[in-house]
C-alpha positions as protocol buffer text, in pm:
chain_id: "A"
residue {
  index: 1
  type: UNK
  ca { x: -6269 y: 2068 z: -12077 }
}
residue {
  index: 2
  type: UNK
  ca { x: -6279 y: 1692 z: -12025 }
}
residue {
  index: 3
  type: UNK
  ca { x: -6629 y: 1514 z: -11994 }
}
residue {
  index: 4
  type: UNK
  ca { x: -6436 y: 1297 z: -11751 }
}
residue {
  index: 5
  type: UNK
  ca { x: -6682 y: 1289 z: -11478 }
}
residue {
  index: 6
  type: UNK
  ca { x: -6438 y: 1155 z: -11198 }
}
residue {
  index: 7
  type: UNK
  ca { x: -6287 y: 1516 z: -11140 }
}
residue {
  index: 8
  type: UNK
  ca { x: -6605 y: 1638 z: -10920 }
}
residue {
  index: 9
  type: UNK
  ca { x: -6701 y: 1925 z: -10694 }
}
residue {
  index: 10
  type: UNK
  ca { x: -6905 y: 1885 z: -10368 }
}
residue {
  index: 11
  type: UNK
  ca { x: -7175 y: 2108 z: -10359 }
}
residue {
  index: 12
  type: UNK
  ca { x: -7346 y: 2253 z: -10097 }
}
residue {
  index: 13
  type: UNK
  ca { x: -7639 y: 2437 z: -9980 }
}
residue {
  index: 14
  type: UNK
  ca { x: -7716 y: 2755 z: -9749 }
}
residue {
  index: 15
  type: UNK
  ca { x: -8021 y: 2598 z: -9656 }
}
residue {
  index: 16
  type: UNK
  ca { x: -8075 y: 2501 z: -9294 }
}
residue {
  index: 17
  type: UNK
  ca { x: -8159 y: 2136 z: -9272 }
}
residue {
  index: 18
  type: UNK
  ca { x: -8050 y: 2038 z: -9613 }
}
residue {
  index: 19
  type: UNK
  ca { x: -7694 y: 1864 z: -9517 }
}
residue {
  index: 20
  type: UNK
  ca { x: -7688 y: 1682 z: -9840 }
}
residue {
  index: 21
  type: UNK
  ca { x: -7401 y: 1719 z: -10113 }
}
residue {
  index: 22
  type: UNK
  ca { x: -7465 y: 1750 z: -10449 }
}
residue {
  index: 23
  type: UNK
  ca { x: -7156 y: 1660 z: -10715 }
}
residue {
  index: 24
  type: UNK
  ca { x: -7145 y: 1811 z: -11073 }
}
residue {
  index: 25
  type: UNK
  ca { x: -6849 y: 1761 z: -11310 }
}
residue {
  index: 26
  type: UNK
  ca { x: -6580 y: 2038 z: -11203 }
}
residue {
  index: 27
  type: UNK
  ca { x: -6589 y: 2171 z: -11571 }
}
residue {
  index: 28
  type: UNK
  ca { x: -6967 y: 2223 z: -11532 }
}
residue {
  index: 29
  type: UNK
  ca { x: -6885 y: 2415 z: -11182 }
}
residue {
  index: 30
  type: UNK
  ca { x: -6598 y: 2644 z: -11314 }
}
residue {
  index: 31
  type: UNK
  ca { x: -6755 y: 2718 z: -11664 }
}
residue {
  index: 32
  type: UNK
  ca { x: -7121 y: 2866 z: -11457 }
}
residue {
  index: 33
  type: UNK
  ca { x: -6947 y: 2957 z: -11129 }
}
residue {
  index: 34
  type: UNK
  ca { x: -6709 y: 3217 z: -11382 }
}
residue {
  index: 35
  type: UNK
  ca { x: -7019 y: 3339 z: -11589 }
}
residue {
  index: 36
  type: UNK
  ca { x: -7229 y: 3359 z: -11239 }
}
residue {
  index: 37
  type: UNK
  ca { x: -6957 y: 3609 z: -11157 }
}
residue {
  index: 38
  type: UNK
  ca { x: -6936 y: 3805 z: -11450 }
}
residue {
  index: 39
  type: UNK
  ca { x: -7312 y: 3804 z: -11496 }
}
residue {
  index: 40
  type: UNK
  ca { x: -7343 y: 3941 z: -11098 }
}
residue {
  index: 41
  type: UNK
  ca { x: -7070 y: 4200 z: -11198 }
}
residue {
  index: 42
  type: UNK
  ca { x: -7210 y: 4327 z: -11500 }
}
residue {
  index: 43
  type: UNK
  ca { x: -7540 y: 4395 z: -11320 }
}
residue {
  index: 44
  type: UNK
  ca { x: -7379 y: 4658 z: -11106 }
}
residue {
  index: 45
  type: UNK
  ca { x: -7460 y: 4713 z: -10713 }
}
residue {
  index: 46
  type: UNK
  ca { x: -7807 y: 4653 z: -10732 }
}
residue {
  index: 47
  type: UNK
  ca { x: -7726 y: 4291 z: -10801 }
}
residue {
  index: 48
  type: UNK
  ca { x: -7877 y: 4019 z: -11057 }
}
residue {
  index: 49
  type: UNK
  ca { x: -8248 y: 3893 z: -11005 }
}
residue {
  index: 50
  type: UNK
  ca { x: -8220 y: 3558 z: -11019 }
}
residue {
  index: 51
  type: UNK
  ca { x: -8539 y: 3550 z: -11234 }
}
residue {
  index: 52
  type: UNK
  ca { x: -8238 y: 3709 z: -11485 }
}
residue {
  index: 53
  type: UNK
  ca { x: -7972 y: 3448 z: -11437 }
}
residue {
  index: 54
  type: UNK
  ca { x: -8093 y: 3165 z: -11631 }
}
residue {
  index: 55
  type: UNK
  ca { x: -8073 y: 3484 z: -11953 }
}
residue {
  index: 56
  type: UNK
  ca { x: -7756 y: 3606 z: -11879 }
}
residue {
  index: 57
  type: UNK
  ca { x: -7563 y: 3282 z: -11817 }
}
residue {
  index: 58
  type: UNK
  ca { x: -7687 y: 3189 z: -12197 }
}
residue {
  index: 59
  type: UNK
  ca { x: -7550 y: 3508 z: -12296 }
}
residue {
  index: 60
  type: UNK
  ca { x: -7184 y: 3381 z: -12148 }
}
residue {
  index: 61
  type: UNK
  ca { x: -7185 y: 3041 z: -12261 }
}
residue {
  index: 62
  type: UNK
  ca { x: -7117 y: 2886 z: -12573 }
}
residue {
  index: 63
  type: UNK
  ca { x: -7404 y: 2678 z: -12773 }
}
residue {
  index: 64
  type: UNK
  ca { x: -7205 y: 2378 z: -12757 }
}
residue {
  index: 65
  type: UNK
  ca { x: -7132 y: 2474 z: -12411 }
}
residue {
  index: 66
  type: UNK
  ca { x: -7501 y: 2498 z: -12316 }
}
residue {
  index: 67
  type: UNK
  ca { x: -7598 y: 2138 z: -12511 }
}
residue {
  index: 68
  type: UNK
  ca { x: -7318 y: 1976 z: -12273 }
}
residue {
  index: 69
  type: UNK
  ca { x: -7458 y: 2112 z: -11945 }
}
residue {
  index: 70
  type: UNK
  ca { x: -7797 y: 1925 z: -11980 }
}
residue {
  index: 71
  type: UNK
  ca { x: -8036 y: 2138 z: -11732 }
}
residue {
  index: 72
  type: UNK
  ca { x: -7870 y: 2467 z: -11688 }
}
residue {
  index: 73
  type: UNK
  ca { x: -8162 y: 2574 z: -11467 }
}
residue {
  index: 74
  type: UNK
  ca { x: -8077 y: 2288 z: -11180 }
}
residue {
  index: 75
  type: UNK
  ca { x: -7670 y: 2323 z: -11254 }
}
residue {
  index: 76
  type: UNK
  ca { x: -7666 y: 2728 z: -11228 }
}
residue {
  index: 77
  type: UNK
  ca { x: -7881 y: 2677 z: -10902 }
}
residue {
  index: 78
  type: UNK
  ca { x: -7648 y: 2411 z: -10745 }
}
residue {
  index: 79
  type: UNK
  ca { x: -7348 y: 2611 z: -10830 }
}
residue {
  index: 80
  type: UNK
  ca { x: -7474 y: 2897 z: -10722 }
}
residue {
  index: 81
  type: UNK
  ca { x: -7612 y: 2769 z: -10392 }
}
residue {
  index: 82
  type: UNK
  ca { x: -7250 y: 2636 z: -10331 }
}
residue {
  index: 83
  type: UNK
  ca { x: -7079 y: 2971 z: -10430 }
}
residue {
  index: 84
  type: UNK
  ca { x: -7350 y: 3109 z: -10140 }
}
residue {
  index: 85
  type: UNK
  ca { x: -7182 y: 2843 z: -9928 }
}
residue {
  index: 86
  type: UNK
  ca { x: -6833 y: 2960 z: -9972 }
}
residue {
  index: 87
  type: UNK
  ca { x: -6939 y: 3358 z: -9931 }
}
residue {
  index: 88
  type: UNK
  ca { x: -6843 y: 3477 z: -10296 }
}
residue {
  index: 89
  type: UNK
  ca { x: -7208 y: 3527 z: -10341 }
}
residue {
  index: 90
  type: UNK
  ca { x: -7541 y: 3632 z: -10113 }
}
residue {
  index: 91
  type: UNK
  ca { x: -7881 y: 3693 z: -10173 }
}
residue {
  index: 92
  type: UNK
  ca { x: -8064 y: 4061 z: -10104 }
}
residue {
  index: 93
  type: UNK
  ca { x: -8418 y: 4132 z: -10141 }
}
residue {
  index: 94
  type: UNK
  ca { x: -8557 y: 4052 z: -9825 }
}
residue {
  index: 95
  type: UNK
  ca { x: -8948 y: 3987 z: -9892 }
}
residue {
  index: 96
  type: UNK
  ca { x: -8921 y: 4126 z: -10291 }
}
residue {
  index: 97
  type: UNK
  ca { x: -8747 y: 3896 z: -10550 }
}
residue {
  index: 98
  type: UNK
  ca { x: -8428 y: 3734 z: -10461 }
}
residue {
  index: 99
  type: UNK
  ca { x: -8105 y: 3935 z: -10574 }
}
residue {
  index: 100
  type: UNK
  ca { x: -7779 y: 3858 z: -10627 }
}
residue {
  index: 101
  type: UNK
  ca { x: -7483 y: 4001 z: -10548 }
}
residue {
  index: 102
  type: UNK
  ca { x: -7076 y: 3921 z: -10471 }
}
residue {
  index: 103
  type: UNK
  ca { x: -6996 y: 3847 z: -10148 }
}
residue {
  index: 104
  type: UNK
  ca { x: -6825 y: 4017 z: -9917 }
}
């Protein structure tokens, strides 16, 4: 992974009148958007709380990993916000606690 920060990914958001791009490093984007995934697999079809993703993604990622990220709060939501952009992700729970799950 290069900390070459001219290789970035556009990232959106789902939200309606939020137009804005955010750009992250693309090794910050593929290192959370592949433990997003495996974390949202490994909780099964009742999906992830999202409460629980902040947990599991430091379960997936390396120490050093996690120093390099900075904020993986704000990263992990931007890349997943993107990922809900791009339909490999949604959100269930209607009015109880957000869940995710892979898209369809």
């Amino acid at each position: 992974m290069s900390d070459d920060d001219s290789d970035m990914v556009a990232c959106r958001t789902p939200t309606e009148g939020r137009d804005g791009v955010t750009r992250i490093p693309a090794w910050k984007y593929d290192l959370l958007k592949k433990a997003i995934l495996h974390a949202v697999t490994s909780a099964g079809p009742e999906g992830l709380p999202f409460s629980a993703l902040p947990g599991a993604l430091r379960q997936r990622i390396s120490d050093r990993d996690l120093a390099r990220i900075g904020s993986l709060g704000w990263h992990a939501t931007t890349v997943k916000l993107n990922m809900e952009v791009e339909g490999e992700l949604r959100r269930t729970g209607g009015k109880g606690p957000q869940r995710l799950v892979l898209g369809e």
